[in-house]
mmCIF file of the N, C-alpha and C atoms, coordinates in Angstrom:
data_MODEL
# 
_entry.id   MODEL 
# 
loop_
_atom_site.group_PDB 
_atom_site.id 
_atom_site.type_symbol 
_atom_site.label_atom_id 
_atom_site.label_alt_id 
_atom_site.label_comp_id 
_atom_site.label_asym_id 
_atom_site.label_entity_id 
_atom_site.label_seq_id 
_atom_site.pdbx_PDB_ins_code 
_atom_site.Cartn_x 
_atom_site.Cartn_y 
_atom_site.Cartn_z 
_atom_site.occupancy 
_atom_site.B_iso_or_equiv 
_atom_site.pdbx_formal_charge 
_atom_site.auth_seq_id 
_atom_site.auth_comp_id 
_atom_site.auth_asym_id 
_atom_site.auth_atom_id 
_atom_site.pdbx_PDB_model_num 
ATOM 1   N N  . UNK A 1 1  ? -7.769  -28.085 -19.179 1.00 0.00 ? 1  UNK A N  1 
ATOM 2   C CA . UNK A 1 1  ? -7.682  -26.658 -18.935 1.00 0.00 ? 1  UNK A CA 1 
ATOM 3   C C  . UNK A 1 1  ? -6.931  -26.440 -17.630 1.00 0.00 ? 1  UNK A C  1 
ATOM 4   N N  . UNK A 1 2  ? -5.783  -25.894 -17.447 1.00 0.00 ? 2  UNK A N  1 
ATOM 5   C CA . UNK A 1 2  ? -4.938  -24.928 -16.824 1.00 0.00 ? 2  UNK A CA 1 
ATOM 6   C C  . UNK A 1 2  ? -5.313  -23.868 -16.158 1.00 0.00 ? 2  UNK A C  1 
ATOM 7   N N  . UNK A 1 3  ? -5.868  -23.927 -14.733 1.00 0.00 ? 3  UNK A N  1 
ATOM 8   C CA . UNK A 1 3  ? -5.830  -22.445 -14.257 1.00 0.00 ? 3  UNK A CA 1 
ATOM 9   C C  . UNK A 1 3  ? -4.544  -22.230 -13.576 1.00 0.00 ? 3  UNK A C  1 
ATOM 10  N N  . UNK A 1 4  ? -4.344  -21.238 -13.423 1.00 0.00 ? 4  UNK A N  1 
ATOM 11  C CA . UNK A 1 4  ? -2.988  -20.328 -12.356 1.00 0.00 ? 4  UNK A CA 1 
ATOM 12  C C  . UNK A 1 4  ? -3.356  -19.537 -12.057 1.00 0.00 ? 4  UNK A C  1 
ATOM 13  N N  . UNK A 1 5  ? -2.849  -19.289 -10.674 1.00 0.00 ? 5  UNK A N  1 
ATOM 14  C CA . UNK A 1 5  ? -3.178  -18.144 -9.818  1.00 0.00 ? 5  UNK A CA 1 
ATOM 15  C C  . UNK A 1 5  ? -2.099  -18.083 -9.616  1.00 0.00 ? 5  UNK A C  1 
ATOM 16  N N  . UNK A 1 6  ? -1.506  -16.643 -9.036  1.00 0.00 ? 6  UNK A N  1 
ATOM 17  C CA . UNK A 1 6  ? -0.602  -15.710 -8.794  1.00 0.00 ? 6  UNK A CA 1 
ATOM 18  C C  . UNK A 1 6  ? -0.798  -14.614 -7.510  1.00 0.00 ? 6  UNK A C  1 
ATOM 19  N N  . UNK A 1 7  ? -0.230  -14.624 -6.451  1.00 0.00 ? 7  UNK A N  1 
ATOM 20  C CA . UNK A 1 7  ? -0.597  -13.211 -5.778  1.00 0.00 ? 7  UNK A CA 1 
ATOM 21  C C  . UNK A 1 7  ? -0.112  -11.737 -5.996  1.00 0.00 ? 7  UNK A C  1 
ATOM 22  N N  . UNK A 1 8  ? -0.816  -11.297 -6.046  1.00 0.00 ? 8  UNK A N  1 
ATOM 23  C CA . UNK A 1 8  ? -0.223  -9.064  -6.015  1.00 0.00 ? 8  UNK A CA 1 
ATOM 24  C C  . UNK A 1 8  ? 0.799   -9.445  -4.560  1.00 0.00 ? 8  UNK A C  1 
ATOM 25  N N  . UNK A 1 9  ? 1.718   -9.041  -5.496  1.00 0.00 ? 9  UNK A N  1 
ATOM 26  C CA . UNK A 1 9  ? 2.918   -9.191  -4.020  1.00 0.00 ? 9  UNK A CA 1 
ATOM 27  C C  . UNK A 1 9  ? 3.104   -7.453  -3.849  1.00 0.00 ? 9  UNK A C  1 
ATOM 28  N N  . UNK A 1 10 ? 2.608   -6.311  -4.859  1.00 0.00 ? 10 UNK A N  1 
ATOM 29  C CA . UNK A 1 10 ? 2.948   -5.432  -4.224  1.00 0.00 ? 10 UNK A CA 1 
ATOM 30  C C  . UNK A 1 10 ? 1.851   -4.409  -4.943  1.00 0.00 ? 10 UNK A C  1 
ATOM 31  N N  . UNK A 1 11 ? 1.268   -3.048  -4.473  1.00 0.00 ? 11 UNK A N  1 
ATOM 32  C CA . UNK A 1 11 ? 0.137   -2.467  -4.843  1.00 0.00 ? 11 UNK A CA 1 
ATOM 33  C C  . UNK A 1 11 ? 0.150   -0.767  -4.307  1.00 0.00 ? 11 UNK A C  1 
ATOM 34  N N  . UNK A 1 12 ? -0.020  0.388   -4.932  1.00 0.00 ? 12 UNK A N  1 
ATOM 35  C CA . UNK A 1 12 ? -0.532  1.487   -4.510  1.00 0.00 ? 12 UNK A CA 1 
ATOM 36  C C  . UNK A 1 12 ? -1.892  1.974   -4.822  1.00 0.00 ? 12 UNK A C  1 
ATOM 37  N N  . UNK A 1 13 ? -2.302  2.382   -4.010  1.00 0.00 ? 13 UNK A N  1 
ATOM 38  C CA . UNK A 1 13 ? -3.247  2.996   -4.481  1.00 0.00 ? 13 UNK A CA 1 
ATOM 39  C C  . UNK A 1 13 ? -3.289  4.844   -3.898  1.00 0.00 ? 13 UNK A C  1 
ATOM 40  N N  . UNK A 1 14 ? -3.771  5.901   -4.503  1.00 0.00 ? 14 UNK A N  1 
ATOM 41  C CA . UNK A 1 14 ? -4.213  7.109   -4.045  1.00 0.00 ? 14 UNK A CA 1 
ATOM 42  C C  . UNK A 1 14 ? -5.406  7.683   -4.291  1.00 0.00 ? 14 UNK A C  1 
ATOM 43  N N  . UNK A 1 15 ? -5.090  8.143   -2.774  1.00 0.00 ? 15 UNK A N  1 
ATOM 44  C CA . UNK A 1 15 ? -6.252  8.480   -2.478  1.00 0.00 ? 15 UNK A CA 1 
ATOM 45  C C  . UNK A 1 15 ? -6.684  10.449  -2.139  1.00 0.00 ? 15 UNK A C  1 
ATOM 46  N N  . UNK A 1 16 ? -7.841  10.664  -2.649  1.00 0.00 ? 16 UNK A N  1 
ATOM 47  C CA . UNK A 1 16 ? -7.838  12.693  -2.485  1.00 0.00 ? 16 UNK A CA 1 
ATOM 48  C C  . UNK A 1 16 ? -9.009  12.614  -2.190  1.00 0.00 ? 16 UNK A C  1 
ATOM 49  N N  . UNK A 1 17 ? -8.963  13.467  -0.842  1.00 0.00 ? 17 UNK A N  1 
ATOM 50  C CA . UNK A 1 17 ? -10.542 14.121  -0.272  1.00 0.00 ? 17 UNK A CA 1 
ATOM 51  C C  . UNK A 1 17 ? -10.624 15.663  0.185   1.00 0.00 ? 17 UNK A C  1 
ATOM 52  N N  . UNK A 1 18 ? -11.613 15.943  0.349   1.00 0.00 ? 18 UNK A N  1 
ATOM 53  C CA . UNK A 1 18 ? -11.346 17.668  0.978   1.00 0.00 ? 18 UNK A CA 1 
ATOM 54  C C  . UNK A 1 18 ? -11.225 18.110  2.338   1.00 0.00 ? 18 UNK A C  1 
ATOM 55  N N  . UNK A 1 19 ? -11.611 17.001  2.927   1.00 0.00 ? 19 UNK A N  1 
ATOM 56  C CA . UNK A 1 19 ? -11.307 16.920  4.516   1.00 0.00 ? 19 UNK A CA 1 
ATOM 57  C C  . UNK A 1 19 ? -11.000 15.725  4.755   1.00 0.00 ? 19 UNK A C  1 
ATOM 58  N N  . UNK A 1 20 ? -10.085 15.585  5.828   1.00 0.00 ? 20 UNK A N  1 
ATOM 59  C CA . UNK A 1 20 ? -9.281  14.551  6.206   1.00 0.00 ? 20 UNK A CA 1 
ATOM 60  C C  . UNK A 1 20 ? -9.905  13.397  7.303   1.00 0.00 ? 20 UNK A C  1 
ATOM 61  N N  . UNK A 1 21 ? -11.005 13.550  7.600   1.00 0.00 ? 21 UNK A N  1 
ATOM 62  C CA . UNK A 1 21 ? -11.734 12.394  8.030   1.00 0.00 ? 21 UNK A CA 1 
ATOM 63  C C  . UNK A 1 21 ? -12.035 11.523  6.907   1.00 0.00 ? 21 UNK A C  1 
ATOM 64  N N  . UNK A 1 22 ? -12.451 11.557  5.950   1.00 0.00 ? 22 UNK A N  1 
ATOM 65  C CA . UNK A 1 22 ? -13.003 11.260  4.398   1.00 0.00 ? 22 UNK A CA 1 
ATOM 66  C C  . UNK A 1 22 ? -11.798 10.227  4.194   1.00 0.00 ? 22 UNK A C  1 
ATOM 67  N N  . UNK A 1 23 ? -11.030 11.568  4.159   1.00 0.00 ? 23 UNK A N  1 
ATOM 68  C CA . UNK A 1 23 ? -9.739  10.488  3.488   1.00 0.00 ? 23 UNK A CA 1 
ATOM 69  C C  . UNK A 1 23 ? -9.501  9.327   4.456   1.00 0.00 ? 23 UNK A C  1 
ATOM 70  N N  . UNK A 1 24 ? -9.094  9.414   5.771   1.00 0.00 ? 24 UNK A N  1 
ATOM 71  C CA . UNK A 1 24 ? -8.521  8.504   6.507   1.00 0.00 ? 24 UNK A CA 1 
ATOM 72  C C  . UNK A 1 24 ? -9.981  6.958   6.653   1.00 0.00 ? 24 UNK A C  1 
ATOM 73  N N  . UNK A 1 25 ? -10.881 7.909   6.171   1.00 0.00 ? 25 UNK A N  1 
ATOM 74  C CA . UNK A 1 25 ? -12.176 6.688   6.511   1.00 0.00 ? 25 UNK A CA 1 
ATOM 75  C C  . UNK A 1 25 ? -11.860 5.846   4.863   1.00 0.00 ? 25 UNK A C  1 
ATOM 76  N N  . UNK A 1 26 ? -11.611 6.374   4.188   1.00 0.00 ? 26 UNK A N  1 
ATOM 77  C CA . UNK A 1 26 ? -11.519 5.693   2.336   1.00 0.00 ? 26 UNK A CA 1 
ATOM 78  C C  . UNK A 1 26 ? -10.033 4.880   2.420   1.00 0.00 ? 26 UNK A C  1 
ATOM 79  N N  . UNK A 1 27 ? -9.042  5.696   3.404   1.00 0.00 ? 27 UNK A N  1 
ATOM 80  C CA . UNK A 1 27 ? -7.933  4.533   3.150   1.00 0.00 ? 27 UNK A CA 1 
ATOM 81  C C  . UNK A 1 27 ? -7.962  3.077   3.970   1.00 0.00 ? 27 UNK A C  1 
ATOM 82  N N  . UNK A 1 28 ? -8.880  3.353   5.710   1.00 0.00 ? 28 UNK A N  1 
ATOM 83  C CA . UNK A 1 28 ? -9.247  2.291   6.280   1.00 0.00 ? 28 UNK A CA 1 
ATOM 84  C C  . UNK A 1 28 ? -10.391 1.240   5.362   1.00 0.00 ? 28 UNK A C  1 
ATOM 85  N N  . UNK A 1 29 ? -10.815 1.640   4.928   1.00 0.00 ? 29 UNK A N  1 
ATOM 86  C CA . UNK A 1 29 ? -12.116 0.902   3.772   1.00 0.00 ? 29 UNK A CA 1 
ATOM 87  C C  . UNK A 1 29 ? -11.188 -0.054  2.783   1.00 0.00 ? 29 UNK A C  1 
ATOM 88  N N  . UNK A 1 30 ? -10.299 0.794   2.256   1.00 0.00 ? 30 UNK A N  1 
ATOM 89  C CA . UNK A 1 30 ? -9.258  0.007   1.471   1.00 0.00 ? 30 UNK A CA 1 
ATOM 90  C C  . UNK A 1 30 ? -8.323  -1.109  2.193   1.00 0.00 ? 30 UNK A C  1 
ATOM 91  N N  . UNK A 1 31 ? -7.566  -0.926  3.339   1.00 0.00 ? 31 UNK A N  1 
ATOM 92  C CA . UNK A 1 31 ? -6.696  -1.583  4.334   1.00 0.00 ? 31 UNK A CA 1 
ATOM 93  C C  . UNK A 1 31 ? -7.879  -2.869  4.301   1.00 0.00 ? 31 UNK A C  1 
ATOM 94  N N  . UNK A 1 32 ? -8.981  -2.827  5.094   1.00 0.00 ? 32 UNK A N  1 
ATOM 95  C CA . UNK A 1 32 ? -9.954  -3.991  4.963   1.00 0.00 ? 32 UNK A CA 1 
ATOM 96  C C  . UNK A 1 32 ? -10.144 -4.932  3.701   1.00 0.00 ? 32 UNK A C  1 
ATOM 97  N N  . UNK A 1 33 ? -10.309 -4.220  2.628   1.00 0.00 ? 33 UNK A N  1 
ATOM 98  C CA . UNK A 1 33 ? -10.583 -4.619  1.083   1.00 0.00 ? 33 UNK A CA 1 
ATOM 99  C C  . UNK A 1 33 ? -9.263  -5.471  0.987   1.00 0.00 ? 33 UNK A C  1 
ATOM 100 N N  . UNK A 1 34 ? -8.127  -4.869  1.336   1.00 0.00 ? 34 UNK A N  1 
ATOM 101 C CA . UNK A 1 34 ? -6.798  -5.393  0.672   1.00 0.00 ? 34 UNK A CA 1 
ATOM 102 C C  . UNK A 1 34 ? -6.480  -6.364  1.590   1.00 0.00 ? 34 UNK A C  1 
ATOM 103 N N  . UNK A 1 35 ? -6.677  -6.573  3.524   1.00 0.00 ? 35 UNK A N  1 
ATOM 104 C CA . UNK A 1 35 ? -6.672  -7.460  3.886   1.00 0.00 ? 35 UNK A CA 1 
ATOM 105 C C  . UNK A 1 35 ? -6.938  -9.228  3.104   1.00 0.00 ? 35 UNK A C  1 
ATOM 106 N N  . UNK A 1 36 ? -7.917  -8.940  2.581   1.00 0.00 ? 36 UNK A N  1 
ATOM 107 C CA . UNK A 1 36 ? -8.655  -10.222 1.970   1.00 0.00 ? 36 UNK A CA 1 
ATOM 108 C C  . UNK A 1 36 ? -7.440  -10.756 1.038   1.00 0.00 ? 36 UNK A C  1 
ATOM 109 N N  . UNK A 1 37 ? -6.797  -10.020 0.233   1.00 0.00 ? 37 UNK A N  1 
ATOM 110 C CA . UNK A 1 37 ? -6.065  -10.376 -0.514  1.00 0.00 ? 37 UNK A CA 1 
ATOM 111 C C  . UNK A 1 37 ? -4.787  -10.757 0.233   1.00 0.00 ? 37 UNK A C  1 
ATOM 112 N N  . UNK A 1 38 ? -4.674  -10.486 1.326   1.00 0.00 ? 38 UNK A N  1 
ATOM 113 C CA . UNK A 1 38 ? -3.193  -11.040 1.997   1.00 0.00 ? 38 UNK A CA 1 
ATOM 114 C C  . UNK A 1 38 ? -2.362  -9.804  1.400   1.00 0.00 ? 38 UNK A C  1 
ATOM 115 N N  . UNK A 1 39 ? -3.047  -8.329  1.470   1.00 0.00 ? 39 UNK A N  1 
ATOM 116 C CA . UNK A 1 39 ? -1.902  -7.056  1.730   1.00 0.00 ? 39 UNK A CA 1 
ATOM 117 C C  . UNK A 1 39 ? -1.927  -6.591  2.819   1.00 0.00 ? 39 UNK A C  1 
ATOM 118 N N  . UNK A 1 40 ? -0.983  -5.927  3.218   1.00 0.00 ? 40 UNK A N  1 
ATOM 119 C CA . UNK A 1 40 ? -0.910  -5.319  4.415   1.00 0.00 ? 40 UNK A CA 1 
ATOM 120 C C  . UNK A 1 40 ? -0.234  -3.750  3.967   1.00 0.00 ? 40 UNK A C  1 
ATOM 121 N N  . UNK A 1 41 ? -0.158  -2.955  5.142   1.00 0.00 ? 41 UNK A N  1 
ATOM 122 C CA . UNK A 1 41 ? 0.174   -1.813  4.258   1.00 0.00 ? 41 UNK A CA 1 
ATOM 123 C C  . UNK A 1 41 ? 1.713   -1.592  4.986   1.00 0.00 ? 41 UNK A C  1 
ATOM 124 N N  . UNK A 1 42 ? 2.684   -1.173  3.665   1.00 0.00 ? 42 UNK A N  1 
ATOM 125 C CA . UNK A 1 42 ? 4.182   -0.928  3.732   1.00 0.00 ? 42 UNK A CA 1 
ATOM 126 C C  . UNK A 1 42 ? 4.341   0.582   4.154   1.00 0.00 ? 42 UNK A C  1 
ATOM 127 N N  . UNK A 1 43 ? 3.878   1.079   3.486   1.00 0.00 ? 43 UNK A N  1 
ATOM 128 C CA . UNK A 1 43 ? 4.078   2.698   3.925   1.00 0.00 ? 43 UNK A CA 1 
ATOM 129 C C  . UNK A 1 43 ? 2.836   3.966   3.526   1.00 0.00 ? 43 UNK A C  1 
ATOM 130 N N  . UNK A 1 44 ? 2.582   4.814   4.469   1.00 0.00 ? 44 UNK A N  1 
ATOM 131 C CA . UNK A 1 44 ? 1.547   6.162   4.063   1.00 0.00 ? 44 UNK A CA 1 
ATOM 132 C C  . UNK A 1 44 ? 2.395   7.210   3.712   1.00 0.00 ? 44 UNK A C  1 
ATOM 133 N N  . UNK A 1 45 ? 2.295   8.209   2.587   1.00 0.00 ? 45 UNK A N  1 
ATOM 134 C CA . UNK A 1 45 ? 2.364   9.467   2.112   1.00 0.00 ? 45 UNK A CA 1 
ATOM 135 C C  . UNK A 1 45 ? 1.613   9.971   1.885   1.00 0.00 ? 45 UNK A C  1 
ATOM 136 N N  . UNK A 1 46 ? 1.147   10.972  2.822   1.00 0.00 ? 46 UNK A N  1 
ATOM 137 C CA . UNK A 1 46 ? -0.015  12.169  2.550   1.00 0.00 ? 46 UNK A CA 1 
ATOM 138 C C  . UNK A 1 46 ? 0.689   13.595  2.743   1.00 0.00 ? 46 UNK A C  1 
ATOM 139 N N  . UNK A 1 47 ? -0.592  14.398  1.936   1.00 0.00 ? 47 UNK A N  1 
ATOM 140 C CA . UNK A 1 47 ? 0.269   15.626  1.956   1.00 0.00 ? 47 UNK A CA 1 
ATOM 141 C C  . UNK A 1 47 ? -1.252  16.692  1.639   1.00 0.00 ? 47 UNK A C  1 
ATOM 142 N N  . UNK A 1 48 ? -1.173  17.581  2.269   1.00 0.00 ? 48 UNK A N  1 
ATOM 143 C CA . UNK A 1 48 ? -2.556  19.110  2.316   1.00 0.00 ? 48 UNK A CA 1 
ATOM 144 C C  . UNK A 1 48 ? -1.949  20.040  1.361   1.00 0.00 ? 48 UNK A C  1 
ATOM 145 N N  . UNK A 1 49 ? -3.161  20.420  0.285   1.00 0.00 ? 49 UNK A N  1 
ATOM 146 C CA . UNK A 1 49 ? -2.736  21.700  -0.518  1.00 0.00 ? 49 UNK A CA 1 
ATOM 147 C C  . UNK A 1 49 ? -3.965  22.819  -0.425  1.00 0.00 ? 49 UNK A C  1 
ATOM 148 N N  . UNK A 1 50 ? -3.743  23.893  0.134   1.00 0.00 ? 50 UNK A N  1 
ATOM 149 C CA . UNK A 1 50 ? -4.011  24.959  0.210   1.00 0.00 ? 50 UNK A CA 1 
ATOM 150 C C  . UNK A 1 50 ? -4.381  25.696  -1.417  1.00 0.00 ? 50 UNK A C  1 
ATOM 151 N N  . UNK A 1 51 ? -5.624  26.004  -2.017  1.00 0.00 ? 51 UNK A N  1 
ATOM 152 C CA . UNK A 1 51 ? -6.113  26.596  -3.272  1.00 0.00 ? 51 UNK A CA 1 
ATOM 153 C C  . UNK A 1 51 ? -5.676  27.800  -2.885  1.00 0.00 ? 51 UNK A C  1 
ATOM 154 N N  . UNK A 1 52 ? -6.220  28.735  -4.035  1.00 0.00 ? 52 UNK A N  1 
ATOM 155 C CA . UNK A 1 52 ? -5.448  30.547  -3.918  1.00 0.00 ? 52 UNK A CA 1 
ATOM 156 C C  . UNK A 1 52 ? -7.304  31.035  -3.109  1.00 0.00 ? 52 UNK A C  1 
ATOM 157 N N  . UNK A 1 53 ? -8.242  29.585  -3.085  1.00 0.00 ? 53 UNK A N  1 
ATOM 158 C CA . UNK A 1 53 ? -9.651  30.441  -2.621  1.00 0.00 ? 53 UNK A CA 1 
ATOM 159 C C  . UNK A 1 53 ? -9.635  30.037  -0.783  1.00 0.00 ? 53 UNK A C  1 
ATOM 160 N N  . UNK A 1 54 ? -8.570  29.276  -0.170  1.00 0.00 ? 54 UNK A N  1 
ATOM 161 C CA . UNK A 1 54 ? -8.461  28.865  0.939   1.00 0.00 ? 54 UNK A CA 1 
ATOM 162 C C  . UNK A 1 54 ? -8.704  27.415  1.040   1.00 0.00 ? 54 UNK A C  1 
ATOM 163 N N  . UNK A 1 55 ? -9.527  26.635  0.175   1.00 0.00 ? 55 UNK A N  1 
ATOM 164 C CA . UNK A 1 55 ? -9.809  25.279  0.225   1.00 0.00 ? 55 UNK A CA 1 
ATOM 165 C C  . UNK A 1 55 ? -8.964  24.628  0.525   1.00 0.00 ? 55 UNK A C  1 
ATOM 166 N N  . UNK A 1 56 ? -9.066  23.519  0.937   1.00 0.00 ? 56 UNK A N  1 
ATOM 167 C CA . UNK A 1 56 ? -7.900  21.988  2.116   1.00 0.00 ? 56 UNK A CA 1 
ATOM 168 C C  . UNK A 1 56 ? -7.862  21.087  1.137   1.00 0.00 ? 56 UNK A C  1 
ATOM 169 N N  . UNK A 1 57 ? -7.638  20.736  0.052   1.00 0.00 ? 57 UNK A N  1 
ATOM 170 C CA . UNK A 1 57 ? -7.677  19.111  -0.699  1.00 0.00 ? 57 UNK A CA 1 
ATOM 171 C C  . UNK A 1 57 ? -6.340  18.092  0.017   1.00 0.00 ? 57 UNK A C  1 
ATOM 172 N N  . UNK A 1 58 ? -6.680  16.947  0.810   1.00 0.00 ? 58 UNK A N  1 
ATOM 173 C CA . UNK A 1 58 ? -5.957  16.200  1.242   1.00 0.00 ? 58 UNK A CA 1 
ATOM 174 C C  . UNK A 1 58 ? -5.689  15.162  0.409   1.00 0.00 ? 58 UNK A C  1 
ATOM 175 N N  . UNK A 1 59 ? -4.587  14.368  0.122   1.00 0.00 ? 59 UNK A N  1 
ATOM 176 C CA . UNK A 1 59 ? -4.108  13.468  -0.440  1.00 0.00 ? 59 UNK A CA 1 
ATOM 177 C C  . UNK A 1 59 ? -3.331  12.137  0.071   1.00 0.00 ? 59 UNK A C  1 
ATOM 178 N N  . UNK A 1 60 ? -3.224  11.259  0.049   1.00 0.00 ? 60 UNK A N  1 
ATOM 179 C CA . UNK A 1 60 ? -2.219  10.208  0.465   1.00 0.00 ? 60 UNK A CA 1 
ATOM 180 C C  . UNK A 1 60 ? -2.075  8.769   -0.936  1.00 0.00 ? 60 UNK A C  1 
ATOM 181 N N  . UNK A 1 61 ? -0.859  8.233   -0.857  1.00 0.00 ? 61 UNK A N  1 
ATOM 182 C CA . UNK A 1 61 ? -0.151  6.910   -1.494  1.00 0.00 ? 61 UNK A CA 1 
ATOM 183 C C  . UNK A 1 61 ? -0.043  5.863   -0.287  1.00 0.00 ? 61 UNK A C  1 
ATOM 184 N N  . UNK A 1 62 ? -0.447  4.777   -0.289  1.00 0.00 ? 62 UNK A N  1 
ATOM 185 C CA . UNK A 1 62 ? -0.831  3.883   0.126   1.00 0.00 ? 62 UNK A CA 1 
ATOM 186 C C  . UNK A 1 62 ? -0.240  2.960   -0.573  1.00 0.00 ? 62 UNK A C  1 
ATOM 187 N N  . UNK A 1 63 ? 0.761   2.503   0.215   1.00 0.00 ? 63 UNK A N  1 
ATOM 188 C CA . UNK A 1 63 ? 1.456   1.146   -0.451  1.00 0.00 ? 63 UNK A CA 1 
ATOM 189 C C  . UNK A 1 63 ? 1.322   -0.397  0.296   1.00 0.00 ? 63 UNK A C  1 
ATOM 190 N N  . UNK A 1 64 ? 0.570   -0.905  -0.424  1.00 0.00 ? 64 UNK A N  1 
ATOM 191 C CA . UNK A 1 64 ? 0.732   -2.358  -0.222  1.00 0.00 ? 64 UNK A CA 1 
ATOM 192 C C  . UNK A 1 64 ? 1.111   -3.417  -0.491  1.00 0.00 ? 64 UNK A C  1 
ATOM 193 N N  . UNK A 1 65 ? 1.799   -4.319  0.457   1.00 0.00 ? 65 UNK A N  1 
ATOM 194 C CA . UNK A 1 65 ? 2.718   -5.355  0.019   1.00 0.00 ? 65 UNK A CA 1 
ATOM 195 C C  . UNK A 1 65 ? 2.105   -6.591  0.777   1.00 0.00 ? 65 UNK A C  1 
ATOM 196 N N  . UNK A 1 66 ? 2.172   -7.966  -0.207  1.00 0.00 ? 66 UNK A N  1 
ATOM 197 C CA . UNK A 1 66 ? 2.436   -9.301  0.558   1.00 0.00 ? 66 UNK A CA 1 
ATOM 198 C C  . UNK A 1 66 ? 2.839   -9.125  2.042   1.00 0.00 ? 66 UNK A C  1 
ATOM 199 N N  . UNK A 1 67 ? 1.860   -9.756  2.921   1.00 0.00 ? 67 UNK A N  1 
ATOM 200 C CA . UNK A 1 67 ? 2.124   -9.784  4.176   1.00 0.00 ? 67 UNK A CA 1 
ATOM 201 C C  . UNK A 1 67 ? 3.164   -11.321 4.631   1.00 0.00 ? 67 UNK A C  1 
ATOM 202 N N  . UNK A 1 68 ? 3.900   -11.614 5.147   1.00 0.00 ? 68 UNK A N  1 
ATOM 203 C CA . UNK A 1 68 ? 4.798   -12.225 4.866   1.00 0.00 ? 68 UNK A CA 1 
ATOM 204 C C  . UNK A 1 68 ? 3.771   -13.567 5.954   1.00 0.00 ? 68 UNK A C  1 
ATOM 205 N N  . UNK A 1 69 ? 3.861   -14.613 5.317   1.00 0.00 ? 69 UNK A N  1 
ATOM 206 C CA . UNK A 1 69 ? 3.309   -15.762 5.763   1.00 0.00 ? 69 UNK A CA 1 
ATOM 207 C C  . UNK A 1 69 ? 3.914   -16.633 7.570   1.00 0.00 ? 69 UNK A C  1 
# 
């Protein structure tokens, strides 16, 4: 029997909260998680949308890539 392993050389994940402590605490939670795997993070895109009732829903893309050895 044959095992193989392979690494995630590259990964997004997104992330939505209603206030922006939340979010930034759920994407650091992730950065840790993905450490283990040997990701590091390539780039953040976040962005705030305003409802028609005033509500804040925050968002961000989280890209992770192979940290280079």
């Amino acid at each position: 029997m044959n095992f193989e392993f392979s690494l995630l050389e590259d990964k997004v994940e997104f992330f939505e909260t209603p206030d922006l402590k939340s979010l930034e605490k759920k994407i650091n939670e992730q950065i840790d998680h993905n450490r283990a795997i040997m990701l590091g993070v390539h780039s953040v895109s976040h962005q705030m949308h305003v409802d028609e009732e005033g509500r804040r829903f925050y968002s961000a893309a989280v890209h992770f890539k192979l940290r280079a050895k």
